[in-house]
ZATOR-237284 format. One record per residue: residue number from 1; residue in one letter; chain; x, y, z of N, C-alpha, C in turn. Coordinates in steps of 0.1 Angstrom, whole numbers. Example, Ala and Ser with C-alpha at 12.3 -4.5 7.8 and 13.67 -1.06 7.14 Angstrom:
BEGIN
<rec zaza="1" bado="A" marti="A" n_east="132" n_north="-57" n_up="78" ca_east="123" ca_north="-45" ca_up="78" c_east="132" c_north="-33" c_up="78"/>
<rec zaza="2" bado="S" marti="A" n_east="128" n_north="-22" n_up="71" ca_east="137" ca_north="-11" ca_up="71" c_east="129" c_north="0" c_up="79"/>
//
This chain:
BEGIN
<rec zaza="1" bado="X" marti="A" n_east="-122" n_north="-135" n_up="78" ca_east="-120" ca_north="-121" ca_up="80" c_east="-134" c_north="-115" c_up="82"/>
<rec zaza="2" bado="X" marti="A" n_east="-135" n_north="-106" n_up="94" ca_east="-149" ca_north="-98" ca_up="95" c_east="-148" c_north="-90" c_up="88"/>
<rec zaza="3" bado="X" marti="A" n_east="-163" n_north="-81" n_up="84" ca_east="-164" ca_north="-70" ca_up="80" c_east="-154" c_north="-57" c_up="88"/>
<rec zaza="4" bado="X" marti="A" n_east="-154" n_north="-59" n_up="100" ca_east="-145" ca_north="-49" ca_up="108" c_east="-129" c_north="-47" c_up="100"/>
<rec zaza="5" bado="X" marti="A" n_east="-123" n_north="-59" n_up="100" ca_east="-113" ca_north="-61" ca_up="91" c_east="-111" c_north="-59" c_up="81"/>
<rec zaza="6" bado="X" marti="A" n_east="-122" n_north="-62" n_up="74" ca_east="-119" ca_north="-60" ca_up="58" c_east="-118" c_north="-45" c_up="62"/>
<rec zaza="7" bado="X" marti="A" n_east="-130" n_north="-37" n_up="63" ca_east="-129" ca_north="-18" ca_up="64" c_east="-114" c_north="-15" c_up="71"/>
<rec zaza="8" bado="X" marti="A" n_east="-110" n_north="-26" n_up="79" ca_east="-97" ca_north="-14" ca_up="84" c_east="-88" c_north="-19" c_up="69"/>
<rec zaza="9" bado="X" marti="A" n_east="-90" n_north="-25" n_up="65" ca_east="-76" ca_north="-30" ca_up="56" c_east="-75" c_north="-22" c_up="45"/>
<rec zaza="10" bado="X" marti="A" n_east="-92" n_north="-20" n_up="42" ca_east="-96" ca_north="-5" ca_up="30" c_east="-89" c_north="9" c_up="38"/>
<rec zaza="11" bado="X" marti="A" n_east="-91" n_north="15" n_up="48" ca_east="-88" ca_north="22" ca_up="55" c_east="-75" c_north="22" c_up="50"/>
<rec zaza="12" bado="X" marti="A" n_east="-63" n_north="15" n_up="59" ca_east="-50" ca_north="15" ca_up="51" c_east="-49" c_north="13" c_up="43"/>
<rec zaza="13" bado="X" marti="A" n_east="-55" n_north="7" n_up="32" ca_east="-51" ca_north="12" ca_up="21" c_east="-53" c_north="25" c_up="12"/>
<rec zaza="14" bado="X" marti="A" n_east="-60" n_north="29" n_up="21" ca_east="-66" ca_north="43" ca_up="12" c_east="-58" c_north="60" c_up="19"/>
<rec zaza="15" bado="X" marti="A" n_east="-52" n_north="56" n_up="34" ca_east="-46" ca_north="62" ca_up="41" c_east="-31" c_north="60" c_up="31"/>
<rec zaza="16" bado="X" marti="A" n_east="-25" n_north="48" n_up="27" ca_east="-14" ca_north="45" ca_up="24" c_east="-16" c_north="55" c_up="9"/>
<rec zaza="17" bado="X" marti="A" n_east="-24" n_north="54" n_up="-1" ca_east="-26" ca_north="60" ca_up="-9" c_east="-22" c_north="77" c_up="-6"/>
<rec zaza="18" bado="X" marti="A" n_east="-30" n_north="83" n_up="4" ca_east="-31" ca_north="95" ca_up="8" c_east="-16" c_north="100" c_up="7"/>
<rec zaza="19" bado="X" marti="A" n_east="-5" n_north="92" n_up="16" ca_east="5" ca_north="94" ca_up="22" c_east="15" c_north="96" c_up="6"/>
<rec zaza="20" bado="X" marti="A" n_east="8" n_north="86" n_up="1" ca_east="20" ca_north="86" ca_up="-16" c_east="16" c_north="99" c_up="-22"/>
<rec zaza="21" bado="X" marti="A" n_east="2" n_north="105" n_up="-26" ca_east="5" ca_north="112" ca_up="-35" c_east="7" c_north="124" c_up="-26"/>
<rec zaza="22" bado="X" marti="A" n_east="11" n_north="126" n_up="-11" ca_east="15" ca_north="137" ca_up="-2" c_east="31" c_north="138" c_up="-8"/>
<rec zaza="23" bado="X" marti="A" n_east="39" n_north="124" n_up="-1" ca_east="52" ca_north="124" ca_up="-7" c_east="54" c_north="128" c_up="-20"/>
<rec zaza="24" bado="X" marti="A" n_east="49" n_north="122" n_up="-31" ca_east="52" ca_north="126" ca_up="-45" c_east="51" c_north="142" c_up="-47"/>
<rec zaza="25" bado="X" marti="A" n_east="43" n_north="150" n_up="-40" ca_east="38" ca_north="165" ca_up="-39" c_east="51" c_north="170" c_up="-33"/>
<rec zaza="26" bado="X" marti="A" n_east="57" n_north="166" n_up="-24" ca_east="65" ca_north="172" ca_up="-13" c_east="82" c_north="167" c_up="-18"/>
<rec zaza="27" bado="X" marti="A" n_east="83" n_north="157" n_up="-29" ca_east="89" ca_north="158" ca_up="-40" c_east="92" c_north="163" c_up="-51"/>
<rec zaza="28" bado="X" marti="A" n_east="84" n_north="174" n_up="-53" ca_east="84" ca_north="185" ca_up="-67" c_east="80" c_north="175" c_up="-79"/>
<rec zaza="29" bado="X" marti="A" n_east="67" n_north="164" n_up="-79" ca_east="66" ca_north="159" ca_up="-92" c_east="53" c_north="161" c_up="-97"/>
<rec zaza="30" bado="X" marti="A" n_east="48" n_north="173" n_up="-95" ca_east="35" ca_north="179" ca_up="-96" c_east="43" c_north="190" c_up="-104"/>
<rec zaza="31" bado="X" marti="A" n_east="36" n_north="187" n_up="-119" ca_east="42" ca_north="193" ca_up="-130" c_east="35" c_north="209" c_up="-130"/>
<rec zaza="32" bado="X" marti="A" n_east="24" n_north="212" n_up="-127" ca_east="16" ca_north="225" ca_up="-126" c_east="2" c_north="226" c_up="-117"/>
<rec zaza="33" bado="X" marti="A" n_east="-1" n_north="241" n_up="-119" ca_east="-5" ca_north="241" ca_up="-105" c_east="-23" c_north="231" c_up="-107"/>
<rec zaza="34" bado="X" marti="A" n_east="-25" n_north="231" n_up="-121" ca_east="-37" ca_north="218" ca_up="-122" c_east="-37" c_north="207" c_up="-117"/>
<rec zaza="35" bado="X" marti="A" n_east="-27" n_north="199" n_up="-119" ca_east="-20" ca_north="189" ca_up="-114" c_east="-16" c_north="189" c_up="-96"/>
<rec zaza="36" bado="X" marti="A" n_east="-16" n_north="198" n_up="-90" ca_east="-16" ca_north="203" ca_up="-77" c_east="-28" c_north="206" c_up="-70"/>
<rec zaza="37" bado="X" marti="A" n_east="-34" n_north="207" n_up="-74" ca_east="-57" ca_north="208" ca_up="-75" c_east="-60" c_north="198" c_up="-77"/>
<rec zaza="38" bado="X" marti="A" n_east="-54" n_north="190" n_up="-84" ca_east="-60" ca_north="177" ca_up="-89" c_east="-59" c_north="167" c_up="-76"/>
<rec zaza="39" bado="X" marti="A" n_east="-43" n_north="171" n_up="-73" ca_east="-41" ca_north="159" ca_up="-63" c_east="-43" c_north="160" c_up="-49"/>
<rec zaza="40" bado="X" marti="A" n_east="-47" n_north="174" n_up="-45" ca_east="-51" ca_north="181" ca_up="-32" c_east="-68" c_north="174" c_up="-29"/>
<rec zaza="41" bado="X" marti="A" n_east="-73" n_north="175" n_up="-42" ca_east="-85" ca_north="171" ca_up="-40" c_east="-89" c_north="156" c_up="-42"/>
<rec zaza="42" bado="X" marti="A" n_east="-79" n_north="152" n_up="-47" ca_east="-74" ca_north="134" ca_up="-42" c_east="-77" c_north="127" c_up="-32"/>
<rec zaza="43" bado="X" marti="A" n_east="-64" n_north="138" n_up="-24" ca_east="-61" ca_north="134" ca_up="-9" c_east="-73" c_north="136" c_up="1"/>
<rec zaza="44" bado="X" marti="A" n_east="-80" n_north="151" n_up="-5" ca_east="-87" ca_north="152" ca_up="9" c_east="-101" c_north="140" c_up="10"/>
<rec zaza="45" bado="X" marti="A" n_east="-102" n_north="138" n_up="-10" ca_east="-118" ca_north="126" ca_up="-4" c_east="-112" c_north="112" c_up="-1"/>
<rec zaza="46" bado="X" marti="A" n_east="-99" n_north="113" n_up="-3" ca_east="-94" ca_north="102" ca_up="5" c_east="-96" c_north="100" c_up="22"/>
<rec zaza="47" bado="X" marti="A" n_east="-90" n_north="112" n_up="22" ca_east="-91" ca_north="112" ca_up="38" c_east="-108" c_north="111" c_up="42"/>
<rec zaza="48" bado="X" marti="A" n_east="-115" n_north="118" n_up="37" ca_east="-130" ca_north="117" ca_up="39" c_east="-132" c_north="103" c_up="41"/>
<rec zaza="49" bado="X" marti="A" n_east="-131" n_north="96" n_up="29" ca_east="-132" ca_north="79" ca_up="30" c_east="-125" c_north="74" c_up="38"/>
<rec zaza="50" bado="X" marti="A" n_east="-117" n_north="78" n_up="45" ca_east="-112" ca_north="73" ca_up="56" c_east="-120" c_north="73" c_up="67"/>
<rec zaza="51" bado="X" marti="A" n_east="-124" n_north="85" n_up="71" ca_east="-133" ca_north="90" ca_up="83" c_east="-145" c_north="82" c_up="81"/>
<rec zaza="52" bado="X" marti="A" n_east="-148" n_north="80" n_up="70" ca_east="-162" ca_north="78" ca_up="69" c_east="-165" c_north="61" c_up="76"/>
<rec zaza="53" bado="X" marti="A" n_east="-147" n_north="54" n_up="68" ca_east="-145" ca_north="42" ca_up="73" c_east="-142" c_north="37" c_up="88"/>
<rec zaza="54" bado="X" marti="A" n_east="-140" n_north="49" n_up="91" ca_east="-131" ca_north="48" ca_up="107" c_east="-150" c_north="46" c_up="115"/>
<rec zaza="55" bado="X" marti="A" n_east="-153" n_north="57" n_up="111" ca_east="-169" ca_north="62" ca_up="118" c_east="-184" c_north="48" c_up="116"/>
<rec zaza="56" bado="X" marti="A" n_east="-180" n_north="38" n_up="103" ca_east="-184" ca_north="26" ca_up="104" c_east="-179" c_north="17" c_up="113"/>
<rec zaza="57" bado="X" marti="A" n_east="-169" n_north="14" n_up="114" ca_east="-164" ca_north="6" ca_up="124" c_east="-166" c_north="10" c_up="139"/>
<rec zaza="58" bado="X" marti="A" n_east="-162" n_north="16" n_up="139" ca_east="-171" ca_north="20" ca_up="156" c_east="-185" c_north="20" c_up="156"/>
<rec zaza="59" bado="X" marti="A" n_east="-190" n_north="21" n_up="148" ca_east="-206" ca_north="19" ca_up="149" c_east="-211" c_north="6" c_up="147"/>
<rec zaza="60" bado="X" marti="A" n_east="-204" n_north="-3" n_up="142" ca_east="-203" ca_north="-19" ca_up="140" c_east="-195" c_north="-21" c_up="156"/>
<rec zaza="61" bado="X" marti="A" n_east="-187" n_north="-18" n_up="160" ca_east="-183" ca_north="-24" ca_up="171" c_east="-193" c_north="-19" c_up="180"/>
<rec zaza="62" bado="X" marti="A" n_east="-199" n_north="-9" n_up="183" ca_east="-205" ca_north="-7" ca_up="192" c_east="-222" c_north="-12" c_up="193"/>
<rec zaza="63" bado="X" marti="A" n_east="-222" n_north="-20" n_up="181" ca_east="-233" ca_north="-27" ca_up="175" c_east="-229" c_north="-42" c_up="184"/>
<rec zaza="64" bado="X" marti="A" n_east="-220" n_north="-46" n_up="181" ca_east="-218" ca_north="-57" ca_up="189" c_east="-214" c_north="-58" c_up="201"/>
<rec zaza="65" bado="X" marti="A" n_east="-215" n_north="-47" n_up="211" ca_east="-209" ca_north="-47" ca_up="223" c_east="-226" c_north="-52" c_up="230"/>
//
């Protein structure tokens, strides 16, 4: 397994995380609005770590071109 690989597999996993506690939100199981702050701000450094991961790999592949 490359490094390229391992990052995308982090990537979906951390995307796949994003997606659950979106669903669970969009299910009414966010008991108050703390709990709704809590997990908004979950998702979005998730998503950050995603970008951040997406933005290594292209810089790694473009390292090897």
């Amino acid at each position: 397994m490359t490094v390229s690989d391992l990052l995308q597999q982090i990537r979906k996993n951390l995307d796949k995380q994003r997606l659950e506690i979106a669903e669970s939100m969009v299910n009414g199981r966010v008991s108050d609005f703390s709990s709704y702050q809590k997990n908004v701000g979950i998702a979005e450094g998730l998503m950050q770590a995603s970008a951040i991961i997406r933005e290594t790999i292209k810089s790694i592949n473009e390292e090897d071109e």
